[in-house]
C-alpha positions as CSV (number, residue, x, y, z in Angstrom):
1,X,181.9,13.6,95.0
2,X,181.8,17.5,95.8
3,X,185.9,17.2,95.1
4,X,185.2,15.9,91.4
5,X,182.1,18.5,90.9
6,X,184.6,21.1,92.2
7,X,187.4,20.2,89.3
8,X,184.8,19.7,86.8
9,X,183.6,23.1,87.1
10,X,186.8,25.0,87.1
11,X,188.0,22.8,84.1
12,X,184.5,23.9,82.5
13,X,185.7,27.6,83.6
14,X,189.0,27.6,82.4
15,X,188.1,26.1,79.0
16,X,185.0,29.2,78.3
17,X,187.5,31.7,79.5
18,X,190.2,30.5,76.8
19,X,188.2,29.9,74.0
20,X,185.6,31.7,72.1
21,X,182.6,30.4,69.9
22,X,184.5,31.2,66.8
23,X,187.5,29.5,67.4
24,X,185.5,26.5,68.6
25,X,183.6,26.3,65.3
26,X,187.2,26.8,63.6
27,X,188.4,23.5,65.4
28,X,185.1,21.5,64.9
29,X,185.7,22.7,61.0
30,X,188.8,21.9,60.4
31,X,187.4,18.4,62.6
32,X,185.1,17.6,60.0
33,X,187.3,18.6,57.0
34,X,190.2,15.9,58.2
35,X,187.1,13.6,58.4
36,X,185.9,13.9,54.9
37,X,189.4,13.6,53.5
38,X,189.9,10.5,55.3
39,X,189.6,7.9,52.7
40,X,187.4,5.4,53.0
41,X,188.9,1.6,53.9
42,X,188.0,-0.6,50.9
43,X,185.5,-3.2,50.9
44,X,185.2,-6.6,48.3
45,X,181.7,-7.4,49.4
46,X,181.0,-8.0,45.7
47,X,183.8,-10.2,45.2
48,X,182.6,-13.0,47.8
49,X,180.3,-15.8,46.6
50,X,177.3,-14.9,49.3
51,X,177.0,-11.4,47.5
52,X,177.1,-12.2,44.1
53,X,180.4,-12.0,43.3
54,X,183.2,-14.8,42.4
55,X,182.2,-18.7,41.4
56,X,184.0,-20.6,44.5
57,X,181.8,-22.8,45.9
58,X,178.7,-22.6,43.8
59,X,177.7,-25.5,41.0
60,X,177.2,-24.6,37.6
61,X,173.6,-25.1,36.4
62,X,173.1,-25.7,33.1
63,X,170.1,-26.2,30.5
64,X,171.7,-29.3,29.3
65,X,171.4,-28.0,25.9
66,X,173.5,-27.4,23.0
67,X,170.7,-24.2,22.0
68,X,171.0,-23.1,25.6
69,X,174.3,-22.7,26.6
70,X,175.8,-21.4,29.9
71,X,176.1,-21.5,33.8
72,X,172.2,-20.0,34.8
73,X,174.2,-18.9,37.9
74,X,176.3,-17.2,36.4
75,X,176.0,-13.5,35.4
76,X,177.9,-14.2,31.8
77,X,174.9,-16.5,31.2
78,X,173.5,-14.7,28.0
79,X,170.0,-14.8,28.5
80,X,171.3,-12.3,31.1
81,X,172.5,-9.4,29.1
82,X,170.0,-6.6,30.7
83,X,169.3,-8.1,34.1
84,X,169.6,-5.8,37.4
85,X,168.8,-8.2,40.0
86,X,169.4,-11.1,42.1
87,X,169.1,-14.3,39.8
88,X,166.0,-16.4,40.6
89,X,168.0,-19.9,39.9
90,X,170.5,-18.9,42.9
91,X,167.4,-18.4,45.1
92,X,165.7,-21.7,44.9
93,X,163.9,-20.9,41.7
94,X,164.9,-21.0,37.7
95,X,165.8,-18.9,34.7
96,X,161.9,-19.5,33.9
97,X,160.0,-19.8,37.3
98,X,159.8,-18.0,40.8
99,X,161.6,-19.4,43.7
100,X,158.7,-21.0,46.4
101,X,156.8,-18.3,48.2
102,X,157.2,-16.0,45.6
103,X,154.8,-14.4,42.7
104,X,155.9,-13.6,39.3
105,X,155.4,-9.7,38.5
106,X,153.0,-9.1,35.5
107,X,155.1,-6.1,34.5
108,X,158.2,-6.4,33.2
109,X,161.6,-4.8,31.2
110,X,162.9,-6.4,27.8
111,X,165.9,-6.8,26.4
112,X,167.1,-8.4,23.4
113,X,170.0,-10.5,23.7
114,X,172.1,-12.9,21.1
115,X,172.5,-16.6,21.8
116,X,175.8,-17.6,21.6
117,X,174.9,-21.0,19.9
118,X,173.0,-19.8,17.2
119,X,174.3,-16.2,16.8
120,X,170.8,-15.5,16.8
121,X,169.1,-12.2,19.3
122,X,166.3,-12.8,21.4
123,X,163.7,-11.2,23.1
124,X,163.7,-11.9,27.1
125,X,161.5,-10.5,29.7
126,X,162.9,-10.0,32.9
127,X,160.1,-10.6,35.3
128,X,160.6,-10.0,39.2
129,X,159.7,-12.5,41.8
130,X,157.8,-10.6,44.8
131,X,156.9,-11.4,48.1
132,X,159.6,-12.6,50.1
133,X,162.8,-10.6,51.2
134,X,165.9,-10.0,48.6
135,X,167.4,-13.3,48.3
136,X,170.8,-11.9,48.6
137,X,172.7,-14.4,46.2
138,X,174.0,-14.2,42.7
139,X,173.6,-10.1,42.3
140,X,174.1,-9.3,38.6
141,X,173.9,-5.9,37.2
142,X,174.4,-5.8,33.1
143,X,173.2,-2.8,31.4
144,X,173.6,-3.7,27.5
145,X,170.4,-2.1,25.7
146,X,169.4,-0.1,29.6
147,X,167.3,2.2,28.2
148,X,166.8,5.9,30.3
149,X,164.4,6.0,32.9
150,X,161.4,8.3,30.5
151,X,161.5,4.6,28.8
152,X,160.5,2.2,31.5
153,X,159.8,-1.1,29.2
154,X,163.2,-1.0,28.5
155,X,165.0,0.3,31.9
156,X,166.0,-2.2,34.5
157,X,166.5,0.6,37.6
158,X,162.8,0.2,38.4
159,X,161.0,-2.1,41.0
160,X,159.0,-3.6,38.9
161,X,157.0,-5.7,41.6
162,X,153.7,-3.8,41.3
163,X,150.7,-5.3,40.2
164,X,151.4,-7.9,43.3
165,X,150.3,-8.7,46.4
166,X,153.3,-7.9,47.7
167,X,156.1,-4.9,46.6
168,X,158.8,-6.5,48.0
169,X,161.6,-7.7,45.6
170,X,163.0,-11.1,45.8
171,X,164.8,-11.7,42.6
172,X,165.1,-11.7,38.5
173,X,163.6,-14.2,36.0
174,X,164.7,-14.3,32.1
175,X,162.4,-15.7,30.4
176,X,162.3,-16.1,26.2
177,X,159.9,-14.3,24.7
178,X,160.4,-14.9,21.1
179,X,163.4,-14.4,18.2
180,X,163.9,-10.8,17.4
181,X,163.2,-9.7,14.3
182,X,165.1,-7.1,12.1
183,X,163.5,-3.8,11.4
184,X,162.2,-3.3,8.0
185,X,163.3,0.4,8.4
C-alpha cells in the first residue's frame, strides 16, 4: 500500500507544479461551456398515452348526446377549451364529478367555450379535485380566453385547491355553468 501512496503523491506533485489556479479555472470553464452547449437529447413524454399525449389504447367516452358532443378523454372535447390540468374522467371520475377519494375545490377559473352542436358559448367552471396525488393521465393544457395572472377568475396557472382539506392537486372538472350571454355594451 505505501507503493501506491508513494505514486499518488508524486502524481499530486507533478500535477500542482504544472498547473496554476488560473489555468485550472480556464479548463473547468471552458468544461462547463462545452456542457451547456451540449444539446439536450429529445424526449416525447407528451406524446405517450400514460402522459397525456396520443389516443392509442384509451376508449372514447362520450355523453351519448347529440347537445354534447365529443370524446370527455379527449383534450379537443369542447367543454375543454381553458382547462390546464389532468382530466377528471381519465382519473376514475367525470366531466361533472371528482374521481373517489377526492374533494371538489370551491374556487374555481371560468371560461366560456362554444358547443359545437349548437354553435352556442357556454360558461364552464373548471373546478379541481383535491386530496389525492396527480393522477398523471390525460394532461391537457388549452389556453383560449387564459386570462393574466392579476385576473385569477379567469387564469388557469393557479392551484386552485384551497379552501380544502387537502392542497394537493389531483385533476380538472368542467362543469356547465350556464349559456353565455352577449354584452349589451
Amino acid at each position: 500500500m505505501a507503493g501506491f501512496d508513494n505514486f499518488a503523491e508524486r502524481l499530486a506533485r507533478r500535477l500542482a507544479r504544472g498547473t496554476s489556479r488560473r489555468s485550472s479555472l480556464a479548463w473547468l470553464g471552458i468544461a462547463v461551456t462545452g456542457a451547456a452547449a451540449i444539446p439536450a437529447l429529445p424526449v416525447a413524454r407528451a406524446a405517450t398515452p400514460a402522459h397525456g399525449g396520443g389516443t392509442a389504447g384509451r376508449v372514447p367516452v362520450t355523453s351519448g348526446s347529440e347537445q354534447d358532443p365529443g370524446d370527455r378523454n379527449s383534450c379537443d372535447y369542447w367543454r375543454y377549451c381553458a382547462i390546464d390540468g389532468f382530466l377528471c374522467s381519465c382519473c376514475g371520475g367525470t366531466v361533472n364529478s371528482c374521481p373517489p377519494g377526492t374533494e371538489v375545490s370551491p374556487i374555481t377559473w371560468i371560461g366560456t367555450c362554444t358547443n359545437p352542436a349548437d354553435g352556442r358559448a357556454y360558461v364552464i367552471s373548471y373546478n379541481d379535485c383535491c386530496g389525492a396525488s396527480s393522477c398523471g393521465q390525460c394532461l391537457c393544457n388549452r389556453n383560449e380566453g387564459d386570462r393574466p395572472q392579476v385576473r385569477p377568475q379567469a387564469n388557469n396557472d393557479y392551484n386552485w385547491c384551497l379552501g380544502t382539506e387537502s392542497s394537493i392537486y389531483n385533476c380538472s372538472l368542467a362543469v356547465i355553468v350556464g349559456v353565455a350571454t352577449e354584452d349589451a355594451g
